[in-house]
C-alpha positions as CSV (number, residue, x, y, z in Angstrom):
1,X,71.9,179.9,-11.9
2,X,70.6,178.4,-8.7
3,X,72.5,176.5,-6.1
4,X,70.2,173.7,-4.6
5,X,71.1,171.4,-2.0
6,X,68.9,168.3,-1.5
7,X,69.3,166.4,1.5
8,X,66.9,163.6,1.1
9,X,66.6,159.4,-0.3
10,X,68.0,158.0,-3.0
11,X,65.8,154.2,-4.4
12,X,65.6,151.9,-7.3
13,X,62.2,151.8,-8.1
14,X,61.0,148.3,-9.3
15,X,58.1,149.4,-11.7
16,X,55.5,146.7,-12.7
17,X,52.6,147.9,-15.3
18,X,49.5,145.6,-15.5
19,X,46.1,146.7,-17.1
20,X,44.6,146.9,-13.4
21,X,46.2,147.5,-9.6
22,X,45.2,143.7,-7.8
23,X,42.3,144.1,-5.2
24,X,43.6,142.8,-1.8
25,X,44.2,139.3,-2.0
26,X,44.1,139.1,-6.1
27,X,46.6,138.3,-8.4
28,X,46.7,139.8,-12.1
29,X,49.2,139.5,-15.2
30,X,51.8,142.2,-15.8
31,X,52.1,143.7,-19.3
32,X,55.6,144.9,-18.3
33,X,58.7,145.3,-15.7
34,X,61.6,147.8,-15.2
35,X,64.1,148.9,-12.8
36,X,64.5,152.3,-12.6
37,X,66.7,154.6,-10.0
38,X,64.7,157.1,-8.0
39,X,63.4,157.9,-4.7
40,X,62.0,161.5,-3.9
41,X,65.5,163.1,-3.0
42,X,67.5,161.9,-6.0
43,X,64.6,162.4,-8.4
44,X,64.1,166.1,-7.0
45,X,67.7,166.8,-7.4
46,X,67.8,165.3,-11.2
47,X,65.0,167.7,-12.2
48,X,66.3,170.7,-10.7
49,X,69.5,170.3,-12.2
50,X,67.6,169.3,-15.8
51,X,65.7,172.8,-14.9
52,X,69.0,174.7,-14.7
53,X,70.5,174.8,-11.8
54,X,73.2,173.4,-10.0
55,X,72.7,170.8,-7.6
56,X,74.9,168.8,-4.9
57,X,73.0,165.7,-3.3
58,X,73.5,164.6,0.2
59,X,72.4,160.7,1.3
60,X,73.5,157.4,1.3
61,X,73.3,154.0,-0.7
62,X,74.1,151.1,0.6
63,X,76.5,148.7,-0.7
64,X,74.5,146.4,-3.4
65,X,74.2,145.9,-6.7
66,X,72.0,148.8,-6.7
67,X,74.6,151.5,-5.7
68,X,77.1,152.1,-8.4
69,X,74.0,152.5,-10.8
70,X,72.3,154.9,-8.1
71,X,75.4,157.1,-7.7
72,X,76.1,156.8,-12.0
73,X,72.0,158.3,-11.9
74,X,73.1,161.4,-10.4
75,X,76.6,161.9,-11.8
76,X,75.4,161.3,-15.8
77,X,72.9,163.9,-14.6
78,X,75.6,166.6,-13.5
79,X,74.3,166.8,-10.1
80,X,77.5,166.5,-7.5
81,X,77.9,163.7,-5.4
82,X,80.7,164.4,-3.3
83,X,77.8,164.1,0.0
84,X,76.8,160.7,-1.3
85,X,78.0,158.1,1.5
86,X,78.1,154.7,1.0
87,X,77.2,152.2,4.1
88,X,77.1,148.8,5.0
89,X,73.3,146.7,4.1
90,X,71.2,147.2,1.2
91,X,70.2,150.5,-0.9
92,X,66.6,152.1,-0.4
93,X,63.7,150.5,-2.9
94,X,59.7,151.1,-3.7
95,X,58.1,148.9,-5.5
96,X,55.8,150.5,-8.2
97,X,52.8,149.1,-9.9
98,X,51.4,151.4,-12.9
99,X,47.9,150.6,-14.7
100,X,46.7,151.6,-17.9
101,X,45.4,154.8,-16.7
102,X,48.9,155.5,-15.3
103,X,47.8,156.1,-11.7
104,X,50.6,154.3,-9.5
105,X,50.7,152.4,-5.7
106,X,54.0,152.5,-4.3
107,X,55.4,150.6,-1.5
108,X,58.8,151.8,-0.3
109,X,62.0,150.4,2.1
110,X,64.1,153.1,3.2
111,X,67.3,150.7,4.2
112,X,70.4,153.1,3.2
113,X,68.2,156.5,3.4
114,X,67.4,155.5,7.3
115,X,71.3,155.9,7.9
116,X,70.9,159.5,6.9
117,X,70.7,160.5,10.9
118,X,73.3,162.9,11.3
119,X,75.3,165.4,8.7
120,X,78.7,166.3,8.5
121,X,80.6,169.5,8.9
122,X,80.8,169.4,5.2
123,X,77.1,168.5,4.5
124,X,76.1,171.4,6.9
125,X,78.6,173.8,4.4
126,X,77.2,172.7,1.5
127,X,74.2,173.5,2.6
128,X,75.2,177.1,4.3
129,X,76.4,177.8,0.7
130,X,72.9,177.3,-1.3
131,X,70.5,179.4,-2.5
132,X,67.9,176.5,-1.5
133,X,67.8,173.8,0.4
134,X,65.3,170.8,-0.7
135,X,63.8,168.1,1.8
136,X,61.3,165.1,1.5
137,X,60.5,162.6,4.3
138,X,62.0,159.5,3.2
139,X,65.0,160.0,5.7
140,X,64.9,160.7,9.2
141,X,62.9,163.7,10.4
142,X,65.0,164.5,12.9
143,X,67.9,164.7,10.4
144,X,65.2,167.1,8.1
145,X,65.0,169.7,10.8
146,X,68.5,170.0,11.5
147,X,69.3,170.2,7.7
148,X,66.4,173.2,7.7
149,X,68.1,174.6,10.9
150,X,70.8,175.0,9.3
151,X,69.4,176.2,6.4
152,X,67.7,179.3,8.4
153,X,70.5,180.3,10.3
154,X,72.5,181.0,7.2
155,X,70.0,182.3,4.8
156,X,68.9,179.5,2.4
157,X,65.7,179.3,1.6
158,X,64.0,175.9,3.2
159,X,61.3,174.1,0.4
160,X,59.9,171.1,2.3
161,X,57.9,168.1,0.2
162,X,56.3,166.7,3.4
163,X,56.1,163.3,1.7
164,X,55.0,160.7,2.6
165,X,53.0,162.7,4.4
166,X,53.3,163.0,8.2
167,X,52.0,165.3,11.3
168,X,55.4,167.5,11.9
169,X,57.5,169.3,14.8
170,X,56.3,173.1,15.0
171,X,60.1,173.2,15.0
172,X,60.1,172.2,11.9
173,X,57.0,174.3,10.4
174,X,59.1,176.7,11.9
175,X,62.3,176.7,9.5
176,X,60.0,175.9,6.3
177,X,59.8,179.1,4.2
178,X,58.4,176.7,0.8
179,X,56.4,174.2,1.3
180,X,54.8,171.5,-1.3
181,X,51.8,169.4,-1.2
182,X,49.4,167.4,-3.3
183,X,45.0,167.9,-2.2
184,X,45.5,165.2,-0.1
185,X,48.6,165.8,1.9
186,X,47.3,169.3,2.4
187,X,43.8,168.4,3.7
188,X,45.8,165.7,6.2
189,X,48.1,168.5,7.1
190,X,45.5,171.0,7.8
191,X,46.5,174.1,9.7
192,X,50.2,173.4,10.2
193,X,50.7,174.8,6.7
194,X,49.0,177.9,8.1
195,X,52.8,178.8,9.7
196,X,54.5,178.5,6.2
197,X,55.1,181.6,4.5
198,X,54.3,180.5,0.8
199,X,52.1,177.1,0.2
200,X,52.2,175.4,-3.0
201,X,49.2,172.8,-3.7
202,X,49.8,170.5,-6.8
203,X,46.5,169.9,-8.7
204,X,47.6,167.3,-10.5
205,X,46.7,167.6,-14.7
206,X,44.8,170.8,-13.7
207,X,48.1,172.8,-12.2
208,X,48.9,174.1,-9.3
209,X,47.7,176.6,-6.6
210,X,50.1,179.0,-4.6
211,X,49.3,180.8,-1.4
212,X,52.2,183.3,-0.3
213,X,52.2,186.8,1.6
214,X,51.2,188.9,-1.7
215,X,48.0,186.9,-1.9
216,X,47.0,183.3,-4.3
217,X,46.8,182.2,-7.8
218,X,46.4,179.6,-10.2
219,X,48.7,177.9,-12.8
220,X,46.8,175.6,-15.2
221,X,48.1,172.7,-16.3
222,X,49.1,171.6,-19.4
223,X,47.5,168.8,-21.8
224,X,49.8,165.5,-22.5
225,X,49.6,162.5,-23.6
226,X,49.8,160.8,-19.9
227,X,52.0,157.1,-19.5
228,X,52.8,157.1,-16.4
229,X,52.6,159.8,-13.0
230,X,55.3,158.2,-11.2
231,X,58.0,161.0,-10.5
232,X,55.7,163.9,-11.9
233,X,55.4,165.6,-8.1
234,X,59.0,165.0,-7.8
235,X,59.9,166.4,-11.0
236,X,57.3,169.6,-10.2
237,X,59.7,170.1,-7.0
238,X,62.9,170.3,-8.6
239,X,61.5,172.6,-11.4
240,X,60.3,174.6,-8.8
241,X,63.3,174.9,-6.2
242,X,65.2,175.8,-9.9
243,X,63.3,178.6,-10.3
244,X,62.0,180.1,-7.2
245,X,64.9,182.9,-7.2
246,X,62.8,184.0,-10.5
247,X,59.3,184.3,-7.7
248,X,56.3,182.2,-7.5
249,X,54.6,182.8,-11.0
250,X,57.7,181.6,-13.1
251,X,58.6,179.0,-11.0
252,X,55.1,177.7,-10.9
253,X,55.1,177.8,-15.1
254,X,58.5,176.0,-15.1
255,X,57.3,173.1,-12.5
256,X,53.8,172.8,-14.1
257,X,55.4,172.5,-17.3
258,X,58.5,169.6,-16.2
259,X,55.6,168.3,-14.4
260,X,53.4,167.5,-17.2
261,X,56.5,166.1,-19.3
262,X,57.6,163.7,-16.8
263,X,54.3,161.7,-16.8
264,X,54.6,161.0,-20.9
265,X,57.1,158.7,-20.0
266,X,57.6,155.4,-18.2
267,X,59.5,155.7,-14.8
268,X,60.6,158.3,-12.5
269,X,64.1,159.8,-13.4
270,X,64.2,158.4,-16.9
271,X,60.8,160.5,-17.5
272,X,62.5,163.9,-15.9
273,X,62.9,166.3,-18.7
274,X,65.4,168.4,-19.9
275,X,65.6,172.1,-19.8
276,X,65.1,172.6,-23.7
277,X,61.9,170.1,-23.6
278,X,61.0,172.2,-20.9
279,X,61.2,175.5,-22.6
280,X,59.8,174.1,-25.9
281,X,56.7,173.5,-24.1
282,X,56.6,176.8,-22.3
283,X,56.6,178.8,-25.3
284,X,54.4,176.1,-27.1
């Protein structure tokens, strides 16, 4: 079994469905509202432990009404929260409107995740003790690098989610040895991904593509029944930092498969599969 380590933001999403996204300017009826924990780092870490591994979570909340349900996210979901700091102001949010088609805009406040600007001696051994280390971009980037610096100089393997997406440190690039990306954020990222040693591209309902030293390939997606693609790259990641130590191809089939799960369901972690739903649909 895996060790991850994910240093990265913990939200409650506020999810809104309508029948259409507003045009600037335009206001339109919702069929539907529901609060949800997520953000990119806790959602990750859910659905790498759901994928089988084990998991500790480093971040913050903030000291809301939000926290005690963020932290109870990640404890019901066996992933270790002893890294979890609490701190004075409000806890991280995005605000999520879903249509019909279950495309999604999402507008997110950091708050609590933009305390995450230094680690502590025990955040840095946590991470010295994984097999991987996982990142996104929703805390400070300077607290990313020193996480992946960290990472390198003690052999755990460094999978980035440069999301949002933003132009980054050759420093950074540097440490990255896995890094994910949708089309867009790789065609705004360009040739800086040319420095990482194995690139994986999500394709959305069509797979995903991988690009490492023994050359490329293809994993096709699988056909659902789509509600809603809020936490699907997220829940793609974590499959995949579960399963890397198995290589590329069978952690590819694992995150394509959690992947395709987690958008048959409304919301971010409460659409994040469980292993056996995983494997079910792997051997379907």
């Amino acid at each position: 079994m895996a060790r991850i380590v994910v240093v990265g933001s913990i939200s409650m999403d506020q999810v809104t469905v309508t029948g259409r996204r507003p045009e600037p300017g335009e206001t339109v009826l919702g069929t539907g509202f529901e609060m949800v924990p997520g953000g990119k780092g806790s959602n990750q870490a859910i659905a790498a432990r759901r994928a089988g591994s084990e998991v500790e979570f480093v971040g913050a909340v903030g000291r809301d009404l939000f926290a005690d349900r963020l932290r109870a996210v990640l404890d019901d979901a066996g992933v270790g929260t002893k890294q979890l700091r609490s701190v004075d102001g409000p806890s991280g949010i995005a605000t999520i409107i879903v249509d019909t088609s279950g495309e999604n805009s999402i507008i997110v406040v950091p708050a609590s995740n933009a305390t995450v600007t230094e680690l502590t001696e025990a955040d840095l051994a946590t991470i010295a003790a994984a097999d991987v280390l996982l990142c996104q971009l929703e805390i400070p980037v300077d607290t990313v690098l020193a996480a992946a610096r960290h990472a390198r100089a003690h052999g755990t393997a460094v999978l980035l989610n440069p999301s949002p997406v933003q132009q980054l440190s050759p420093e950074l690039w540097a440490a990255v040895d896995i890094a994910v990306v949708n089309k867009g954020e790789a065609a705004e990222l360009g040739s800086a991904l040319d420095t990482v040693p194995h690139v994986v591209t999500t394709l959305g309902g069509d797979g995903a593509h991988y690009r490492g030293p023994d050359g490329e390939f293809d994993t096709p997606g699988v056909a659902v029944e789509v509600v809603d693609t809020t936490g699907a790259g997220d829940t793609f990641t974590g499959a995949l930092a579960a399963h890397w130590h198995e290589g590329p191809r069978t952690a590819l089939s694992w995150a394509c498969a959690a992947g395709a799960l987690a958008t048959t369901k409304l919301g971010a972690s409460a659409s994040i599969p469980q292993r056996e739903e995983i494997e079910r649909l792997l051997g379907r």
